[in-house]
C-alpha positions in Angstrom: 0.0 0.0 0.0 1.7 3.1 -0.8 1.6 5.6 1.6 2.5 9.3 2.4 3.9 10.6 5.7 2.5 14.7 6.0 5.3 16.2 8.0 4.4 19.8 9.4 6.5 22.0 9.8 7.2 26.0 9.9 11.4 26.7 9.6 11.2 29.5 12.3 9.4 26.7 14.9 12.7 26.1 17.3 11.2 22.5 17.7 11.3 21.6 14.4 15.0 22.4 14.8 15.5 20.4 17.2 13.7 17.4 15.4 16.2 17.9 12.7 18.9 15.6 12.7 16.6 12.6 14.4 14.0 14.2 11.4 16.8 12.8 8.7 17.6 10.2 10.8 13.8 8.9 10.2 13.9 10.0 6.5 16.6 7.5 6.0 15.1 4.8 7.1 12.2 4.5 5.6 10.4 2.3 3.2 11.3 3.2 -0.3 7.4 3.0 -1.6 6.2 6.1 1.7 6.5 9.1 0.0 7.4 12.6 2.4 5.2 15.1 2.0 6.5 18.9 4.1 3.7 21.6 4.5 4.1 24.5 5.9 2.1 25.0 8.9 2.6 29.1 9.8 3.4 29.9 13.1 2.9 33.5 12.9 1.3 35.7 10.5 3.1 38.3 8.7 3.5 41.3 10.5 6.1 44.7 10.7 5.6 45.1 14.1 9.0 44.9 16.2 8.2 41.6 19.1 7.4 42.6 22.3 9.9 42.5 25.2 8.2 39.9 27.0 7.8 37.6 24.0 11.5 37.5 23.1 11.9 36.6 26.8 9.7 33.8 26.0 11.3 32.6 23.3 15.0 32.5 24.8 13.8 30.4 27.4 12.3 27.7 24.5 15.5 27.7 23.5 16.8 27.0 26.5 14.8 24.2 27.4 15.1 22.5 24.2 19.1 22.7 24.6 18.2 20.6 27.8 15.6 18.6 26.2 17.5 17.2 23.3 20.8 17.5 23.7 23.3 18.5 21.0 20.7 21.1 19.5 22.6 24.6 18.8 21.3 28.3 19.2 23.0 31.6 18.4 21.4 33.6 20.8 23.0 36.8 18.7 20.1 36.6 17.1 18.4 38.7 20.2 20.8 41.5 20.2 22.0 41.6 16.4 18.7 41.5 14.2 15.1 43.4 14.9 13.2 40.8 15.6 9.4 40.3 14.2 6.6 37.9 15.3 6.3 36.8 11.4 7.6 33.2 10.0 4.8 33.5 7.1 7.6 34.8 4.6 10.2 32.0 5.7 7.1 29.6 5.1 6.5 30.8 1.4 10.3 31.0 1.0 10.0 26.8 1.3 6.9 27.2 -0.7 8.9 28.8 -3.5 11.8 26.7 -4.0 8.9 23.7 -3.5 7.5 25.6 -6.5 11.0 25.9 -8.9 12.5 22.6 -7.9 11.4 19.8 -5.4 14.5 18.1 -4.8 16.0 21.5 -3.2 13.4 21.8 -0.5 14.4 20.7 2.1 17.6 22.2 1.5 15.8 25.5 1.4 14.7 24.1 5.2 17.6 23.7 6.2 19.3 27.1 4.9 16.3 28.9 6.3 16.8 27.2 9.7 20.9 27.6 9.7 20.1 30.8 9.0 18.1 31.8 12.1 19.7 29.3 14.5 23.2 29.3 13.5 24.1 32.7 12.0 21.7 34.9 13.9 20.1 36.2 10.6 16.4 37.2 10.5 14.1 35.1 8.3 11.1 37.1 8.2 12.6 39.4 5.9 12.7 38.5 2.4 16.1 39.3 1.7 17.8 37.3 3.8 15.4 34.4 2.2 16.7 35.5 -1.2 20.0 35.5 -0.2 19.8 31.9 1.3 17.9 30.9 -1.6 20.8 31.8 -4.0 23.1 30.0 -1.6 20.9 26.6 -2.1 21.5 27.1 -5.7 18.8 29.4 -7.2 19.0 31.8 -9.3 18.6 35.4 -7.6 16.1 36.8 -9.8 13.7 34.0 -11.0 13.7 32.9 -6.4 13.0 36.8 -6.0 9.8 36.9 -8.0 8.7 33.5 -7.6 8.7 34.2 -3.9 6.5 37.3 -3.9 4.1 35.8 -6.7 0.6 35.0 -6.6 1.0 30.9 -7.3 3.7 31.0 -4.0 0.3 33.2 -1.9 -2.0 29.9 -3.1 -0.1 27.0 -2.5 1.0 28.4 1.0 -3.0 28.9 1.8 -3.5 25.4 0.7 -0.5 24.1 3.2 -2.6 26.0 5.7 -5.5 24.6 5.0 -4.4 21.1 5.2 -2.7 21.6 8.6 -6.1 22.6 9.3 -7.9 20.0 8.3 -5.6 17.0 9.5 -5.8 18.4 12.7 -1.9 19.5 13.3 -2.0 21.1 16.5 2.0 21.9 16.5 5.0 21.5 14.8 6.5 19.4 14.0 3.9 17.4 13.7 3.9 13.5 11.5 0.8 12.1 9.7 0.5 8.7 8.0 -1.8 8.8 4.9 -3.1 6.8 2.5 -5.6 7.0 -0.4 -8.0 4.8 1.0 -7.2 5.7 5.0 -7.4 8.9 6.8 -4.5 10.7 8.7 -2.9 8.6 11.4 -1.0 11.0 13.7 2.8 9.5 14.3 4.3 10.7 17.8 7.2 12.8 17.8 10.0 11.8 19.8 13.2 14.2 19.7 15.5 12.0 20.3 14.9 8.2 19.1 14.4 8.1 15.5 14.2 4.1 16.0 10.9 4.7 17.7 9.3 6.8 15.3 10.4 5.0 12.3 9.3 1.6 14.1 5.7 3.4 14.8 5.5 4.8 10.9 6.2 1.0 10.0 3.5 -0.8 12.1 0.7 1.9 11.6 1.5 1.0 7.7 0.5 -2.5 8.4 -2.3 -1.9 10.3 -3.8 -0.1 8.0 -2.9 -2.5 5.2 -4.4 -5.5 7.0 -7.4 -3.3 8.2 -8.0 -2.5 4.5 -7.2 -6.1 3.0 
């Protein structure tokens, strides 16, 4: 039975960071007929507005806690001090949407420049240069990423990622779904740090529903 595993995700969600390497980990071992599917779930709309004092607060200590909740997982907390920071991962969401758009097999590399970015290099991702920039770094070209990003077809396609997070019920991010044509959504638990356990749980939800469908 083939099958599709939904993984929802926004690259400004620090969790989904976190889930990264166990996230490839899981990709890797997989069966060669379960297709991935990434949609972009939108933490925060789009917005000018500088974030409050208390939220950046907030934030920090995320980061914290997932630095003690699965180890290994890096933040540059320059980011706090060295960018203006906005409550807005929308544009970082449509940049994956674009380079979805222009070339499927770069993105998740568009992800992962988004998320080295913002984690690593204390850049800010909800402004579109820097997501043209690390676009042209994946391997676009400057002008056709620039106007794909800002187009129409990019606005859609994001609304329809929406709108399936919506519907399958993703509460957070990341969140994993196992799909069929013939089955609903099965939610997958996330766990951080065993990617054993989650591809083991993918695997036997695929039989179930195979026998229960047989």
């Amino acid at each position: 039975m083939n099958t599709t595993l939904l993984h929802f995700h926004d690259p400004m969600c620090s969790w989904c960071w976190a889930f990264k390497p166990t996230w490839l980990t899981i990709q890797s071992g997989l069966d060669s007929d379960i297709e991935v599917q990434h949609i972009t779930g939108g933490l925060a709309p789009d917005s000018d507005t500088p974030m409050p004092e208390s939220m950046k607060t907030m934030l920090q200590g995320t980061w914290q806690r997932i630095e003690q909740t699965v180890p290994g997982t890096r933040f540059n907390y320059a980011f706090w001090t060295d960018t203006s920071p906005r409550r807005s991962t929308y544009p970082a969401c449509r940049a994956v949407v674009a380079a979805r758009l222009l070339d499927p097999g770069r993105e998740q590399d568009m992800i992962t420049g988004i998320q080295h970015a913002y984690y690593l290099n204390a850049r800010n991702p909800s402004n579109n240069d820097v997501l043209i920039d690390v676009a042209t770094q994946v391997g676009f070209d400057r002008d056709e990423y620039a106007a794909r990003l800002t187009s129409d077809e990019v606005q859609t396609t994001f609304e329809q990622d929406l709108s399936l997070a919506a519907r399958t019920g993703a509460q957070g991010f990341p969140s994993l779904f196992l799909t069929s044509a013939i089955t609903g959504p099965v939610p997958i638990p996330v766990d951080y740090n065993n990617a054993h356990a989650v591809i083991s749980r993918i695997h036997e939800t695929r039989e179930a529903l195979a026998k229960h469908n047989s």
